[in-house]
PAZAPA-4460 file (N, C-alpha, C; in steps of 0.05 Angstrom, whole numbers, plus 32768, in hexadecimal, padded with zeros to 4 digits):
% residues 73
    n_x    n_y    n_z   ca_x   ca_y   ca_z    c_x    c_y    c_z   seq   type   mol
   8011   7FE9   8000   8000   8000   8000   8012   8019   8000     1      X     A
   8010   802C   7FF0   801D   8042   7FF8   8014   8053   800C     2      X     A
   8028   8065   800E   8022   8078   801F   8008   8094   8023     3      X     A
   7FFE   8091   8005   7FE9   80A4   8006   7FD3   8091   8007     4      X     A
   7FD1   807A   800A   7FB6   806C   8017   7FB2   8064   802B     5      X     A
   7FCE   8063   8032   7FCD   805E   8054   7FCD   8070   8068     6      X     A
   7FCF   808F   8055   7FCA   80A0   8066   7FA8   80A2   8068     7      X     A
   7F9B   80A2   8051   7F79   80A2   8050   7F6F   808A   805F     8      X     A
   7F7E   8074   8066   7F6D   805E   806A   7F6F   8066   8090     9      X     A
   7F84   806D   8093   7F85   807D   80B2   7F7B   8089   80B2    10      X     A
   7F72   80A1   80AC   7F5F   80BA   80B1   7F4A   80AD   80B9    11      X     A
   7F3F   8097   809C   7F21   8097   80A2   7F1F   807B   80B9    12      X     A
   7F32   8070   80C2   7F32   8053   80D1   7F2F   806F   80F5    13      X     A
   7F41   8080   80FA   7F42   8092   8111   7F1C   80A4   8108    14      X     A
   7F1A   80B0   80FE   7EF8   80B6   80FD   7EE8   80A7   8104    15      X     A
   7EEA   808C   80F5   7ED9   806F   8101   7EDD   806D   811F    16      X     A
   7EF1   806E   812A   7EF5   8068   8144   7EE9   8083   8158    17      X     A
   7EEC   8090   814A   7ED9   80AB   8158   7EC7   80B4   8157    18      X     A
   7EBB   80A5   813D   7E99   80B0   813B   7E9F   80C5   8129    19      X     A
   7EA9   80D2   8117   7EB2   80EC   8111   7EB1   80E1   80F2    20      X     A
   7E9D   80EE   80DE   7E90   80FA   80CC   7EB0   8110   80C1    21      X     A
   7EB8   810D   80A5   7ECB   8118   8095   7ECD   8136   8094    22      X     A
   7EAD   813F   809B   7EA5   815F   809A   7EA9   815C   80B9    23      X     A
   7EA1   8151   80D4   7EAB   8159   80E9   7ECE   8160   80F0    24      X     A
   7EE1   814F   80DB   7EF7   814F   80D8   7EFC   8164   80DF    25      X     A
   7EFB   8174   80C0   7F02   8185   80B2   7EFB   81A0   80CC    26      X     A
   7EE0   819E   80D0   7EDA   81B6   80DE   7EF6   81B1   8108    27      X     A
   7EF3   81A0   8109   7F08   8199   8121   7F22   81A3   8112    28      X     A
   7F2A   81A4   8105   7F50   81A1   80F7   7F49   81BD   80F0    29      X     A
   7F37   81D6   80E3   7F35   81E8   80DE   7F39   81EB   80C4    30      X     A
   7F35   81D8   80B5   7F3C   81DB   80A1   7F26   81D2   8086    31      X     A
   7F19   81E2   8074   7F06   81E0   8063   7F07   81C6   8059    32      X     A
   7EEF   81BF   8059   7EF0   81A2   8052   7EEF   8196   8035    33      X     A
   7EF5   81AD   8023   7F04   81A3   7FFD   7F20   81A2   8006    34      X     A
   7F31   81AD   8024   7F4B   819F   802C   7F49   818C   8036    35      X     A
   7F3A   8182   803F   7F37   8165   804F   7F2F   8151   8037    36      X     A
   7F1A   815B   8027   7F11   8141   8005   7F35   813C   7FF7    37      X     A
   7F3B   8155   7FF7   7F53   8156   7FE4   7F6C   8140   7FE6    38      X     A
   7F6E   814B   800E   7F83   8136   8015   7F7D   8122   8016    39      X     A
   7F69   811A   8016   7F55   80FD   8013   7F52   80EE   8002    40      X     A
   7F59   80FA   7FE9   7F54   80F3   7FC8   7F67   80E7   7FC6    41      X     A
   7F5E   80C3   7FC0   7F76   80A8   7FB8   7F7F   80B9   7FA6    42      X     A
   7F7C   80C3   7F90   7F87   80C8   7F71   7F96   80DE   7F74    43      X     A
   7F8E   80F4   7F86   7FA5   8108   7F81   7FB3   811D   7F9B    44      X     A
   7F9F   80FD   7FB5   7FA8   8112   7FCE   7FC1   8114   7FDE    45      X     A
   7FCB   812C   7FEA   7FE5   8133   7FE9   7FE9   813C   8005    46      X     A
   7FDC   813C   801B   7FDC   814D   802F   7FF9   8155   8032    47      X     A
   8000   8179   8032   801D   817E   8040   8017   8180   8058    48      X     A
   802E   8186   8065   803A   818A   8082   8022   819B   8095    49      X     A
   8020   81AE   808C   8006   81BC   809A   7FE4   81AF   809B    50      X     A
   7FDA   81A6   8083   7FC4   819A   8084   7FC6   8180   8095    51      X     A
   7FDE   8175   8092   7FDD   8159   80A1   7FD9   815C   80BD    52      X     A
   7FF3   816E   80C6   7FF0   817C   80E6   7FCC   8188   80EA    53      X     A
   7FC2   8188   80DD   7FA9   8191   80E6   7F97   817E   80E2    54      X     A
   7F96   8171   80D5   7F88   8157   80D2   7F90   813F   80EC    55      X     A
   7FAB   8140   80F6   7FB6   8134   8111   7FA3   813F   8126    56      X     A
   7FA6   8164   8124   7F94   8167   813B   7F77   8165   813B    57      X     A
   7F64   8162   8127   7F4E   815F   812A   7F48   8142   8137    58      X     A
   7F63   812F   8127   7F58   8111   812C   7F67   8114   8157    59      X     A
   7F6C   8125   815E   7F73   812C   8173   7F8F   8118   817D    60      X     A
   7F9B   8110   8164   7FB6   80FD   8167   7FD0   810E   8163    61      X     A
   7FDC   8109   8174   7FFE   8112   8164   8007   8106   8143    62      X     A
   8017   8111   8141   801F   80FD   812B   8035   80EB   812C    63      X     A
   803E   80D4   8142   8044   80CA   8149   802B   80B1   8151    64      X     A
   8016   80B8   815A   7FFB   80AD   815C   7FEE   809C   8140    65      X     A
   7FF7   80B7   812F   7FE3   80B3   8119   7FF7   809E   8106    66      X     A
   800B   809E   8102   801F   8091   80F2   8026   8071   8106    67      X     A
   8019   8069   811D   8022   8057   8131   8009   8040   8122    68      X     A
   8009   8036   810C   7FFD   8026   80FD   7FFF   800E   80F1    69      X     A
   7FF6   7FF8   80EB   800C   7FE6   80DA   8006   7FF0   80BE    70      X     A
   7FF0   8003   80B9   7FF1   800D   809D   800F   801C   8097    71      X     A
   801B   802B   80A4   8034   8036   8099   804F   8021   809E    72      X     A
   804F   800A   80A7   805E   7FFB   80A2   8068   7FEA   8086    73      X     A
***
């Protein structure tokens, strides 16, 4: 698996575990939620350094948390 599915398949596996809806995400991380579809998009999503860090804090993980997976292995 690469790395940009294993970052989507975490996002949405940590929401599952919290009850938390893609638009609740977005509105938690502060960040409009065509940034949250975008970094989300198998085909062309890219999250940088800032959207990710905000997407960590909505899912209320470090990123040390969020990367502690066997998906990134």
């Amino acid at each position: 698996m690469d790395l940009r599915n294993a970052f989507i398949l975490r996002v949405t596996e940590l929401c599952d575990r919290e009850n938390l809806t893609f638009y609740e995400l977005a509105e938690r991380a502060g960040i409009p939620r065509s940034t949250l579809k975008s970094a989300l998009d198998p085909e062309r999503g890219n999250p940088g350094l800032k959207t990710a860090g905000a997407i960590f804090r909505g899912l209320r993980v470090s990123a040390r948390e969020f990367f502690d997976s066997e998906l990134f292995l």
